[in-house]
N, C-alpha and C positions, 0 to 999 in steps of 0.2 A: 487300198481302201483304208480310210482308219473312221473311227467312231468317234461321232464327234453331238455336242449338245451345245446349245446358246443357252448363258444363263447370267447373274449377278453374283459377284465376290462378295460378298458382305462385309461390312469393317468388324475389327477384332472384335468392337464391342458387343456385337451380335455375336459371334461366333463364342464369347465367353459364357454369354448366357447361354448358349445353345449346350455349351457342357455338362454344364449344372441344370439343367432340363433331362440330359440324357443320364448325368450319376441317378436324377432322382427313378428314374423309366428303369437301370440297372436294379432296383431295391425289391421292384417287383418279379410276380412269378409270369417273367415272359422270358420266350426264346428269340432271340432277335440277334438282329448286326448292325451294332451301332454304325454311322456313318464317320471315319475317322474326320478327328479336327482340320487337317488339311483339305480334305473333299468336302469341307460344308460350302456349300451353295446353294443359290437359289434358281431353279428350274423356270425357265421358260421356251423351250422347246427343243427335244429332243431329236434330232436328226438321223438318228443311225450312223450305218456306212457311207460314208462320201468319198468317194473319189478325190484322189490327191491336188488333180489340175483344178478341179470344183472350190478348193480351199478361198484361193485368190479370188474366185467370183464373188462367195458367202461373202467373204471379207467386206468388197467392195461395197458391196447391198448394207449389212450392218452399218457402214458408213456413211451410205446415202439415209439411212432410219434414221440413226441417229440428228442428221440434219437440221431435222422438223422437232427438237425436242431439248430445252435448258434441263440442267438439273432439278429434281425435286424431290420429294419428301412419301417414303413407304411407312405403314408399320407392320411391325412383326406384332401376329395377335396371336388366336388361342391354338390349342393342338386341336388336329384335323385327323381322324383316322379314315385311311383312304385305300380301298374304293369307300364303304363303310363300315358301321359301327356289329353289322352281323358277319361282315367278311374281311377281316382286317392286315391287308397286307403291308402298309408302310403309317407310321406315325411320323407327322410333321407338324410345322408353324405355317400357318396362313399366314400370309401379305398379303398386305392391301395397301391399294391406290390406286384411283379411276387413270391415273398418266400409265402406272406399270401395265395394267392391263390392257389398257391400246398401246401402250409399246409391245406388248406382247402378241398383240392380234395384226401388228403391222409386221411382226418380226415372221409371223407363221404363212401373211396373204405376202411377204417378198419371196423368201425365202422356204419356208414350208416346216414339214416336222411333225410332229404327233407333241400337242400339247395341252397341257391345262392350267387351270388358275394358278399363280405361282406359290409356290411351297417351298420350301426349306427343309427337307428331309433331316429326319433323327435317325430312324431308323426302320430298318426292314424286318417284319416280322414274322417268325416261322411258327410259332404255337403258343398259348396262351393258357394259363393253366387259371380256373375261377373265375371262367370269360365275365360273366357279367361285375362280380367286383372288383374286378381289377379293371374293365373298362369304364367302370364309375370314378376308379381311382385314378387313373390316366388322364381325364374329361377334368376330373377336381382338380390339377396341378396348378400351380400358381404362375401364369407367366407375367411378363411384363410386357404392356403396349408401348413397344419400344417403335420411337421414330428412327429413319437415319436417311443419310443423304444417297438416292441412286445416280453416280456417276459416268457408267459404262454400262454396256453388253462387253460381254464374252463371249469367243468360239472357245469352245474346249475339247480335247480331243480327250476321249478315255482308255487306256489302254486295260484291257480285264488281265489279274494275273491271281496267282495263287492264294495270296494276304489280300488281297481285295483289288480294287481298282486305284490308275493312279491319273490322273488327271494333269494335264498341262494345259497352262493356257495359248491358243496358235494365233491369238487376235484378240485384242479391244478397242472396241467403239467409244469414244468419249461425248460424253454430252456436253453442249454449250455450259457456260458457268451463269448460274442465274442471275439474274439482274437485279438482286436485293441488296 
């Protein structure tokens, strides 16, 4: 069995900002776990354990999705505190785009999963100290509506260990190159 999730690599340039979002989340009085630089990604459905031989199947489906779909354009918007803002387990980046989103409901009605609107995890939070002004202060951060190009899905496989999780990729999906 291994643990595996479909989700988007981000390009560097996202994943730069994503750091400097997370020094500024470090300043405050929270207990958390940043998401290392290597494991940022962005979540579109969470698989669990899967079966080894099952690999090659996922594979094959991501590749038939992919089919129905050229490259195009997400943004990275504001931070999302999730589930919410009274019970606050994970701070992320929303993305958005009407294509990500039915690729993400095509990826859940092939293939299956436990998923939700795509996010981009910062971090995992364990306690917050001065809940309500530091959740005003979190809410205030300044992001950037950053555009960028979605290419692929990914299978990823997780493997959990002591320092955290380490993620490989066992597949990518490529999308058409768009026609501009």
């Amino acid at each position: 069995m291994v643990r595996c999730f479909i989700g988007l690599d981000p390009p560097k340039s996202i994943k730069t900002n994503v750091i400097s979002y997370q020094s500024k989340l470090r300043e405050l009085p929270i207990m958390c776990k940043m998401v290392e630089p290597e494991n940022l990604h962005i979540s579109l459905s969470f698989l669990g354990d899967v079966h080894d031989e099952d690999i090659e199947v996922m594979s094959g489906k991501m590749d038939e999705i992919v089919e129905g779909y050229s490259r195009f354009t997400a943004n990275m918007s504001v931070i999302e505190l999730i589930p919410n803002k009274d019970f606050i387990r994970v701070i992320s980046l929303g993305v958005e785009s009407s294509e990500l989103e039915k690729l993400r409901q095509d990826i859940v009605k092939m293939i299956g999963g436990e998923s939700h609107p795509a996010h981009l995890t910062l971090c995992r939070v364990k306690e917050i100290d001065n809940k309500n002004e530091t959740i005003q202060k979190i809410l205030d951060l300044k992001t950037k509506n950053e555009e960028f190009e979605v290419e692929s899905i990914v299978l990823f496989k997780s493997v959990l260990q002591k320092g955290g999780p380490v993620y490989t990729k066992l597949h990518e999906s490529f999308l058409a190159a768009s026609d501009s």
